[in-house]
N, C-alpha and C positions, 0 to 999 in steps of 0.2 A: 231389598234392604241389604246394606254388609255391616253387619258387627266385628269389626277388624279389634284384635286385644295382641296384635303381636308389639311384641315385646322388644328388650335392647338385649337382654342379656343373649352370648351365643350359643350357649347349651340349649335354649327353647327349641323343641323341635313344632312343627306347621302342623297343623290339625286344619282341614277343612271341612265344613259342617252344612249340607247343602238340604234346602226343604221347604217347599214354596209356599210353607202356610206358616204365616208369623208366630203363635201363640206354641207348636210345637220345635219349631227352631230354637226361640227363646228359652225352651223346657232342656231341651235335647244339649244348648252350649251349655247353662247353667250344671247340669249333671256329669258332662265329660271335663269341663274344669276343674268341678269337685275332686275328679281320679286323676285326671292329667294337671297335675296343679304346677306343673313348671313347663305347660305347653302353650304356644300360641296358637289361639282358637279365631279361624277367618268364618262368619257366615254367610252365606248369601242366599236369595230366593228365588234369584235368577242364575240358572247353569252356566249361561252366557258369559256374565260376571263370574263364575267360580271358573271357570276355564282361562279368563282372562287373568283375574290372578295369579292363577297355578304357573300359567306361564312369563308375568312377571317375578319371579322368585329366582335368585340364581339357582339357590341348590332347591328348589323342587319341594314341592310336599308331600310329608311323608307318611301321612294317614287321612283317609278322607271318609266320613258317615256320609251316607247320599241317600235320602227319600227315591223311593223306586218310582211311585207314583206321581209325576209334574206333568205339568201342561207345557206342549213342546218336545225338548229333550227327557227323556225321561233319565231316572239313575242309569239303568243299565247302559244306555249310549253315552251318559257324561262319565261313568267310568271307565271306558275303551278310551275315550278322547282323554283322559286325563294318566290314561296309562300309555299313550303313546306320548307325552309329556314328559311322564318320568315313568319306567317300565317297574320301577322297586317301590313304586307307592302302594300302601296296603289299603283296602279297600273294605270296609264296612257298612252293608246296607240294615238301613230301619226303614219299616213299613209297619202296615197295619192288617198285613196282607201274609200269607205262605206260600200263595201259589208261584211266586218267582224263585225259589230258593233255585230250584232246579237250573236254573239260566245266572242264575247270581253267582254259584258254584263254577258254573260254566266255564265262565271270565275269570275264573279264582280269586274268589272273593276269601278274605278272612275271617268272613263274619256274615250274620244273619241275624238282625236282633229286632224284634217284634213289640212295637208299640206298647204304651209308654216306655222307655228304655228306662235300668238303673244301672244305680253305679256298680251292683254286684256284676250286673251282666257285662255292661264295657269293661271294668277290672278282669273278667274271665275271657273276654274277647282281645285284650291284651296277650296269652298267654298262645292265642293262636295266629297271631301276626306271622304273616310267609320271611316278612324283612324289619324281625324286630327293632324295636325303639331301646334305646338307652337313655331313661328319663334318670335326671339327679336330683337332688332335691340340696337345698341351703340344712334344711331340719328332719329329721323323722318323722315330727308329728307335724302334721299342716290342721288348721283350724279353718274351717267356711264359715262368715258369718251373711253375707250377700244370698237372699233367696231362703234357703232354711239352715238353720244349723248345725253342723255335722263335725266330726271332727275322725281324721285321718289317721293313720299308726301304719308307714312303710306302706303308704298308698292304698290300706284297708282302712276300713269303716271302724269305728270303736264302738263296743257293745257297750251298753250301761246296763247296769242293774237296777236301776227305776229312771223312768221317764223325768222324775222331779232331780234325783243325780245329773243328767244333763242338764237340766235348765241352771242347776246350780252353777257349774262351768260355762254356760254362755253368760251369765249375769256377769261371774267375774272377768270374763274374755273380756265385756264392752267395757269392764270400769278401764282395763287397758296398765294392771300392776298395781292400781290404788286398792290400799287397806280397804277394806268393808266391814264393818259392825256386825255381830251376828245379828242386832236388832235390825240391822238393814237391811242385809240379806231376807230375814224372815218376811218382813212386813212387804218384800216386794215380791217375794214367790207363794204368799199365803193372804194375797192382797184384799182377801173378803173375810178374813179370821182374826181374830181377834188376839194380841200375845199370851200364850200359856206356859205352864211348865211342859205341858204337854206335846205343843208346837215346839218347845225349845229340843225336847227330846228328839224327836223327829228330825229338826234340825240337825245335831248331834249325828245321829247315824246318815245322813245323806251326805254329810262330808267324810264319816269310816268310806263310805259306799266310792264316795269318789275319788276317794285314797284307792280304794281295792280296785276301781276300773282302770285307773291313769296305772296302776301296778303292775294290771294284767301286759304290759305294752312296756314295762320299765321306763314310765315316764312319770310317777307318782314326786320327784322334783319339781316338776310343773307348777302346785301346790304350796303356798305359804303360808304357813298359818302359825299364829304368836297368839296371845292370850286374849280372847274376846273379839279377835280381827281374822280373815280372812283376803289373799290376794293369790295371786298367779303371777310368775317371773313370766314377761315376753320373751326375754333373750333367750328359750327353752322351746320357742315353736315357731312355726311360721303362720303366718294370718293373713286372710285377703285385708280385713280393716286396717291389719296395724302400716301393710305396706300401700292402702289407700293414702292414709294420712302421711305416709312418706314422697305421695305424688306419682310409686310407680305404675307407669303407663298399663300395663298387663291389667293391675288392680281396676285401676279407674274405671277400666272398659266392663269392668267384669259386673263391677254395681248397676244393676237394671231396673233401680226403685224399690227393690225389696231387700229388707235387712234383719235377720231372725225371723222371718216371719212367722214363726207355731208360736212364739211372742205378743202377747199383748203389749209388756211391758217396754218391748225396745220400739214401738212406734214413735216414740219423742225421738229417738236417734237415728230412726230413718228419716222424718222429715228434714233433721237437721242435716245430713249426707245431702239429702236432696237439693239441698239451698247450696250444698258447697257443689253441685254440676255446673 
């Protein structure tokens, strides 16, 4: 399989993402987009095809994840072959495994990262690159809505102070800058309860809350809110959905059927993405 998401723009720098078993490749692009969000991410599940690419590229690739363990070429030989390619590619192995660290090092590898991989850990495996990247970003904050929900600040993660505070911001992410009711809001994130004063209240401090998370980051503009209504300016971040719906190429590649998914409520809007493949 190749899940090709490279891009037009020429600042994308080439991420290759090699791993012969589909459902952790899928996992493993999905998590290093979310950090490298202005990189082109190549997949493939055959070395053969990842070598072939590499060497289609004028300028070369310049970070490559490689599962240690494939049938055939294994990592450790598709990283040799892929460093007499280009000698300044940095090299990141995931397994499920420790005993190669030793031989992974070897080769000098910039990395070692141990199944499941997160975005904490490739963020920190960033900082040990031999032949760093210089990623740019259009925004400071980047928004993921493809897969699960997360939302970025200078390539970090954003903490929230309740789990229902983010759900708040993705609800307003998908409306995409339209006003929201607080009645509307409530009744879609409190969707088995009934309206109270009490709910309202709750209400009420889960937008202080999201005022004080988006603050922590000085992005708390993000945020509009007028009398009874509730929205988010786009022109204040960057979104895989919103530059989906602009058509670019990068985004398109990146939607793999799943959209908010710790969401019950965004399933109508995944299908709907879905009809637009």
């Amino acid at each position: 399989m190749h899940i090709s998401t490279k891009g037009t723009n020429l600042y994308r720098k080439t991420v290759l993402v090699v791993d012969d078993e589909r459902m952790p490749l899928e996992y493993m692009k999905r998590t290093i987009e979310g950090v490298l969000t202005n990189a082109s991410v190549a997949c493939f599940m055959k070395p053969s095809e990842a070598l072939d690419y590499a060497r289609s590229l004028q300028d070369g690739v310049d970070l490559a994840f490689l599962d240690i363990e494939m049938g055939g070429m294994n990592g450790l030989q598709l990283a040799k072959c892929l460093k007499d390619i280009n000698g300044k590619i940095n090299i990141i192995f995931t397994t499920g495994h420790s005993q190669y660290a030793a031989e992974a090092y070897a080769i000098h590898a910039c990395g070692y990262l141990l199944k499941p991989i997160s975005a904490e850990s490739v963020l920190e495996a960033m900082d040990y690159l031999y032949h760093p990247i210089a990623l740019k970003h259009d925004k400071r904050i980047y928004i993921q809505t493809f897969g699960n929900f997360e939302v970025y600040a200078d390539n970090k993660p954003l903490r929230f102070f309740r789990s229902k505070t983010k759900e708040l911001l993705a609800y307003l992410v998908m409306r995409n800058g339209a006003n929201c009711s607080n009645n509307e809001i409530v009744a879609v994130l409190w969707e088995n309860k009934l309206d109270s004063p009490a709910l309202q209240s709750q209400f009420r401090h889960l937008v202080m809350d999201l005022r004080k998370s988006l603050k922590t980051v000085d992005a708390d503009d993000i945020l509009i809110k007028h009398r009874g209504l509730l929205a988010v300016d786009p022109e204040k971040f960057s979104c895989d959905l919103y530059e989906f719906f602009s058509a670019d190429t990068v985004a398109v590649n990146k939607y793999m059927g799943e959209f908010m998914a710790q969401y019950s409520w965004a399933e109508f809007n995944n299908a709907y993405l879905a009809k637009m493949m």
